[in-house]
C-alpha positions as CSV (number, residue, x, y, z in Angstrom):
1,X,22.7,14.7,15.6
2,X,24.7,11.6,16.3
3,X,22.8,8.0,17.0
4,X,23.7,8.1,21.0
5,X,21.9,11.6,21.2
6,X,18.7,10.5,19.6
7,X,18.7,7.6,21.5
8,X,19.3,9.2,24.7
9,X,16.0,11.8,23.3
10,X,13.7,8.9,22.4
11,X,14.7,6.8,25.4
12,X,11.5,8.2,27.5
13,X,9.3,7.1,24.4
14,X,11.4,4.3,24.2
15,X,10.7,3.1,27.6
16,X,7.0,3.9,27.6
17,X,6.3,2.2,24.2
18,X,8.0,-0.9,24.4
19,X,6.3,-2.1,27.6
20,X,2.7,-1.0,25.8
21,X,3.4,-3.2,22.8
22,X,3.9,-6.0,24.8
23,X,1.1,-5.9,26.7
24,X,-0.9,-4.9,23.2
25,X,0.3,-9.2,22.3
26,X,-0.1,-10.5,25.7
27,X,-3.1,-9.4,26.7
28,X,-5.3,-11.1,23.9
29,X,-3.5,-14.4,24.4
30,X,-4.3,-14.4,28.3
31,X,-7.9,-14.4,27.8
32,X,-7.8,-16.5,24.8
33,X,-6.0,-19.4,25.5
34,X,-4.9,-21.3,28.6
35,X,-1.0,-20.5,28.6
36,X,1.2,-20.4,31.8
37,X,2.2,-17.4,33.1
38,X,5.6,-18.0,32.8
39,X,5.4,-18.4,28.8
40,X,3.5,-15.1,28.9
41,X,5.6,-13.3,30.7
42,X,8.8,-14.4,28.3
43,X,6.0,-13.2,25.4
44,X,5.5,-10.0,27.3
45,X,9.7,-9.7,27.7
46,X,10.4,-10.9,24.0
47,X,8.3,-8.1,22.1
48,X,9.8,-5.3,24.0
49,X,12.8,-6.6,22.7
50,X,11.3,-6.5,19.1
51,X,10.0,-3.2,20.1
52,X,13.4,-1.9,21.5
53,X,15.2,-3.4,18.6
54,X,12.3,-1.6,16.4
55,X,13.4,1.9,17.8
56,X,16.9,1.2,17.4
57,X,16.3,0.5,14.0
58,X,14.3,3.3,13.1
59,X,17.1,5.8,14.5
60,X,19.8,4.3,13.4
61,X,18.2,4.4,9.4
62,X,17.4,7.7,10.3
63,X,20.7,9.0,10.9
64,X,22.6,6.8,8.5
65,X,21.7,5.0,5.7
66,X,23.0,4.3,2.2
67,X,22.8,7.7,0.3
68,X,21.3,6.3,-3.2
69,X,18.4,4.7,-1.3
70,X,17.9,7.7,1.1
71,X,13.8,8.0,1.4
72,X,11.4,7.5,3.7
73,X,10.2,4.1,1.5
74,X,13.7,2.4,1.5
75,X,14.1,3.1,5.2
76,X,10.5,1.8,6.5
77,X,11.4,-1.6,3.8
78,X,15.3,-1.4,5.9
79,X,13.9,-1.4,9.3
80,X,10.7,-3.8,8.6
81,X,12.9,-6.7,6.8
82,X,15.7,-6.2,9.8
83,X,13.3,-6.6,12.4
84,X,11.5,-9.7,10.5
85,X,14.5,-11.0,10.3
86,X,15.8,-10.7,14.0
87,X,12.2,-12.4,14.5
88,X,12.7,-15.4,12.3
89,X,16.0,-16.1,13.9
90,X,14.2,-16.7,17.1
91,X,11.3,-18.1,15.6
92,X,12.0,-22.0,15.7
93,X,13.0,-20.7,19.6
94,X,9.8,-19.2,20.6
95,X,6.9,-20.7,18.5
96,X,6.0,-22.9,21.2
97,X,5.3,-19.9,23.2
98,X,2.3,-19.4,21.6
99,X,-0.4,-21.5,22.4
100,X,-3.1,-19.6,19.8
101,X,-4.2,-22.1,17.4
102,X,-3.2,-20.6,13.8
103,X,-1.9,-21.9,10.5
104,X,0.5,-19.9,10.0
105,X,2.6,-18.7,13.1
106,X,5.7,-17.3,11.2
107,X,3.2,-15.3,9.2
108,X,1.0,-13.9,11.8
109,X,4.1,-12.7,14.0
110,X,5.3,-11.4,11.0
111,X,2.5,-9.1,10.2
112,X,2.2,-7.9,13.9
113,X,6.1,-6.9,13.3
114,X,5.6,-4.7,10.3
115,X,2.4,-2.8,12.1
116,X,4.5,-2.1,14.8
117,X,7.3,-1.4,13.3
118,X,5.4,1.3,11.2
119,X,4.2,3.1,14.1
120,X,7.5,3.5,15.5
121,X,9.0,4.7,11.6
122,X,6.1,6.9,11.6
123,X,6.5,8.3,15.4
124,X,10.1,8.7,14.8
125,X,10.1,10.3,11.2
126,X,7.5,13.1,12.6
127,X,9.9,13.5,15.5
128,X,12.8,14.1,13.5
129,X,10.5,16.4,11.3
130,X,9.8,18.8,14.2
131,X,13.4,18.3,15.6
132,X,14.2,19.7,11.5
133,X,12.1,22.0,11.8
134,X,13.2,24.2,14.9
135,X,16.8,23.7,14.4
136,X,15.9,25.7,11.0
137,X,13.5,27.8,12.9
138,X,16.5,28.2,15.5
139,X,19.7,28.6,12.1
140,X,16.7,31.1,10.3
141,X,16.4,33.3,13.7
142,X,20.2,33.2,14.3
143,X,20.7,34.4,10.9
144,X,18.3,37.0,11.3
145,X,20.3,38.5,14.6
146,X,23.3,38.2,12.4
147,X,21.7,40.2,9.9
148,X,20.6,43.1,12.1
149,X,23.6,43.4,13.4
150,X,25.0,44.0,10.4
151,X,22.8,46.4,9.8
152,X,23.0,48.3,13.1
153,X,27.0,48.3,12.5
154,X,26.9,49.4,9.0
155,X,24.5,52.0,10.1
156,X,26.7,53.0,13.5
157,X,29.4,53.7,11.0
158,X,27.6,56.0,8.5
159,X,26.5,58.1,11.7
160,X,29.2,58.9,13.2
161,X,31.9,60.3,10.5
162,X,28.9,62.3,9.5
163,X,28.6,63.9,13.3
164,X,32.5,64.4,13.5
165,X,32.5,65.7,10.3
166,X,30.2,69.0,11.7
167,X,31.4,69.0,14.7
168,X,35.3,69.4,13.1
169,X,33.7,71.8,10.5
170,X,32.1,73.8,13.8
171,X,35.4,74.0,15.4
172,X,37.1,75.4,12.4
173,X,34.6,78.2,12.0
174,X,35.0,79.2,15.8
175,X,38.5,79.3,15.4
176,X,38.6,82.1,13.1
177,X,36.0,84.0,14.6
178,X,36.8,83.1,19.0
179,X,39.8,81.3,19.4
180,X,39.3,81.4,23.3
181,X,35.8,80.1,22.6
182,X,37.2,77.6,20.1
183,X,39.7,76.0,22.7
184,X,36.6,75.6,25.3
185,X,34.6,74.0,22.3
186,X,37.3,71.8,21.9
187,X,37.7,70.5,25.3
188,X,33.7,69.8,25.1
189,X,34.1,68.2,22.1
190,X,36.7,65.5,23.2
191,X,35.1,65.2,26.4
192,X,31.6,64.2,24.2
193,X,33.6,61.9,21.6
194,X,35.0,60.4,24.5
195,X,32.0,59.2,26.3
196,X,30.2,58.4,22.5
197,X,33.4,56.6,21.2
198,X,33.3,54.4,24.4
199,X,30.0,53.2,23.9
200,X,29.4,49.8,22.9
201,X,25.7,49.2,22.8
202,X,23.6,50.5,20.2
203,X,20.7,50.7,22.8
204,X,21.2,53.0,25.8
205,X,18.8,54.2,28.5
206,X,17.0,57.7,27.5
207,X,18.4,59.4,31.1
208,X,22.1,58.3,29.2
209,X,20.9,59.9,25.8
210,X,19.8,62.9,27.4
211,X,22.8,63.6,29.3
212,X,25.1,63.3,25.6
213,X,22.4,65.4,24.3
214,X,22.9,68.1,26.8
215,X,26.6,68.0,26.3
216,X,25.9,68.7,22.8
217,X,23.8,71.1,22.9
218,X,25.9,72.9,25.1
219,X,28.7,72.5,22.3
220,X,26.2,74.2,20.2
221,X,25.8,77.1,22.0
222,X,29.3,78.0,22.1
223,X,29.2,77.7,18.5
224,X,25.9,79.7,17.9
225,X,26.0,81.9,21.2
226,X,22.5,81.9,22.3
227,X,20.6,81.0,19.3
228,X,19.3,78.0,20.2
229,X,16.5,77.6,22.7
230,X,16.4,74.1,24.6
231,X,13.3,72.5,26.1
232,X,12.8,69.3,27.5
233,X,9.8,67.9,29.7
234,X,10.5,63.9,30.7
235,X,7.9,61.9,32.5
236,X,10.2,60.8,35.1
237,X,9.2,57.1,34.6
238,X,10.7,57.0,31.3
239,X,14.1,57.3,32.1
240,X,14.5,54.0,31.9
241,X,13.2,53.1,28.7
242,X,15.7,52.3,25.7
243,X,16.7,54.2,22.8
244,X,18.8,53.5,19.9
245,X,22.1,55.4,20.7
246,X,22.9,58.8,19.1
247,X,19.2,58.3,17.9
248,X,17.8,61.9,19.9
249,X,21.3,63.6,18.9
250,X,21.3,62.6,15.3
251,X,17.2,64.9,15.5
252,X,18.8,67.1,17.0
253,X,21.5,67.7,14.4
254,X,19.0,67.5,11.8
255,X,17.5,70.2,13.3
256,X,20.5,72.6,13.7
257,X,21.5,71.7,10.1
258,X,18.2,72.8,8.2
259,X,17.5,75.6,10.0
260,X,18.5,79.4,10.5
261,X,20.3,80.1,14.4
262,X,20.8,82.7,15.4
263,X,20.4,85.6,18.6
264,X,17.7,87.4,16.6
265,X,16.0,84.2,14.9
266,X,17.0,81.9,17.8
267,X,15.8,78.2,16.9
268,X,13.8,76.5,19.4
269,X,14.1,72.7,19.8
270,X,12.0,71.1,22.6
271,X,12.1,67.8,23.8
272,X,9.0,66.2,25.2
273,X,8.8,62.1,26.4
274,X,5.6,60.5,27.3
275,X,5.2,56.9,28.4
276,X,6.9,55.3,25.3
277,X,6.9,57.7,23.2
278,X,9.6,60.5,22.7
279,X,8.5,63.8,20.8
280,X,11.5,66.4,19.4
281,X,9.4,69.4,17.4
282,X,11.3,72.5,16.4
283,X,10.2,75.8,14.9
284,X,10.8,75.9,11.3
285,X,13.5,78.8,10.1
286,X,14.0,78.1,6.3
287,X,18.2,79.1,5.6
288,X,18.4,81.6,2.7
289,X,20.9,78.8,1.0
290,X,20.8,75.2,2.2
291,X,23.0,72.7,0.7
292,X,21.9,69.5,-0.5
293,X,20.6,66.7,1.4
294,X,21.0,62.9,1.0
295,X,18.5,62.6,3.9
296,X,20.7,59.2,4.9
297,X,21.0,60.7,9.0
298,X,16.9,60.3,8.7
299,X,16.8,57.3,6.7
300,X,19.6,55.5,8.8
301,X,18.1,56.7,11.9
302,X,14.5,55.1,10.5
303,X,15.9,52.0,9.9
304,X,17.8,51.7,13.4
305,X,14.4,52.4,15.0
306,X,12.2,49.8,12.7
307,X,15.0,46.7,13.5
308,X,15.1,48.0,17.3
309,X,11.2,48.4,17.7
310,X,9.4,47.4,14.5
311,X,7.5,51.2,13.8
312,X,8.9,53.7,11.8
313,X,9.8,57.2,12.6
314,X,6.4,59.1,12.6
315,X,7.2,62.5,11.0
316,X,5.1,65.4,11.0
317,X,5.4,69.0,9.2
318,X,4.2,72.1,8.0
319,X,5.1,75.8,7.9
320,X,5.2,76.4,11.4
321,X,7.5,73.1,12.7
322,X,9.0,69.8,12.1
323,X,8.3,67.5,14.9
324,X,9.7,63.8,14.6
325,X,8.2,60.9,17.2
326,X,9.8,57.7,18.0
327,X,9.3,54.4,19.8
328,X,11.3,53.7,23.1
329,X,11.8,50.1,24.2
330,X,10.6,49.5,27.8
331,X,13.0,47.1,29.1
């Protein structure tokens, strides 16, 4: 921060200070002594120049100052002797000022300099403390964002290869089995990559998610042909809420991928959202032969939802069914 900007920061402490000081010298020699008004009024006027000169001081040391002697201890010593001095230049002007009978003027003035000009080091040096302290709070939370979206990106790109992947490996299988059905599948399929490749944000209303999941699932039908059962049940009012994008597709893959589907062992996948909370549970159908899983749609999928909304996946199973709950964000 340049020395105009702190200036222009203090200047309401500035203002209110200076005029406080002043009074804090006049006062005392008003009701002690017999002085004119006139020479305490140019009292009153010179120490809120000392105390303006003070501040000035104080952030000008505090912004530069020679780098070998950069402390707090060399800086107080800087601005003290500076403003002593300015005060012993005017000294021989304004000693008759004071109609207090003590020994040593010079002294006394000088001493009421170096108090004052403490509390403004110290007001200023906590000042520029808390200043410090929330531009790093500020730089650490910026950082942060940076981070996580980092994260999300890195995470965005390891979904999606991994759903175009299937759905490519889908289209080749219906090819040699329904061309006819394989050309429809197709036009689905660029119609859905179309609409998931032109979004941007990685959060998306649910009634959005739901409406790319019903495209899919659609896309799986033609592939199995009736072997999967679809179920949904959406408290109206949470249409709104947010969800990470792809999130309820990703579960939804995961549960077409582990699973056996088909018209005599059809797979049931329902979908059930309640205030905040969205619920996918499907019946488990153990395949004879299932290839090996890194388990990274999960994992990446977890770690979208804990940067998004600060819970984890809850994930429940047993014999019978897998059922996966998430967090929505209410906007």
């Amino acid at each position: 921060m340049t020395i105009k900007n702190k200036i222009l920061k203090r200047f309401p402490i500035i203002l209110f200070t200076s005029p406080v000081f002043g009074l804090f010298i006049v006062v005392p020699i008003f009701f002690n002594t017999n002085g004119r008004i006139s020479n305490l009024l140019l009292i009153f006027f010179m120490n809120i120049s000392f105390s303006i000169v003070s501040w000035l001081l104080n952030i000008t040391f505090s912004v530069y100052f020679f780098k070998p002697l950069n402390n707090v201890a060399f800086k107080w010593l800087a601005s003290t002797f500076c403003v002593i001095l300015f005060m012993t230049a005017l000294h021989p002007m304004t000693k008759q000022m004071f109609s207090i009978p003590i020994q040593n003027l010079w002294l006394f003035r000088a001493l009421g300099l170096t108090f004052m000009n403490s509390i403004y080091f110290i007001v200023n040096t906590l000042f520029d403390t808390l200043e410090s302290k929330l531009r790093l709070e500020g730089e650490n939370n910026q950082l942060k964002i940076n981070r996580l979206e980092t994260e999300l990106t890195q995470l965005k790109n390891h979904l999606n290869p991994h759903f175009l992947f299937n759905a490519l490996s889908s289209l080749k299988s219906l090819m040699r089995r329904d061309p006819q059905l394989a050309e429809s599948y197709l036009m689905k399929l660029s119609e859905f990559l179309r609409v998931s490749i032109g979004q941007t944000n990685d959060l998306v209303a649910l009634r959005d998610e739901l409406f790319l999941c019903s495209d899919y699932i659609d896309l799986q039908k033609m592939r199995f042909q009736g072997g999967i059962i679809y179920e949904t049940e959406i408290d109206p009012n949470s249409f709104h809420h947010r969800i990470p994008f792809f999130a309820l597709q990703s579960l939804l893959e995961n549960s077409l991928k582990h699973n056996e589907v088909s018209l005599v062992n059809p797979l049931t996948i329902r979908v059930e959202v309640k205030g905040n909370i969205l619920t996918i549970v499907n019946n488990i159908q153990a395949l004879l032969t299932e290839e090996a899983s890194s388990k990274t749609g999960l994992q990446n999928l977890n770690e979208r939802i804990k940067i998004h909304t600060g819970q984890a996946l809850v994930i429940d199973k047993n014999q019978q069914y897998f059922k996966v709950q998430l967090t929505l964000l209410s906007l």
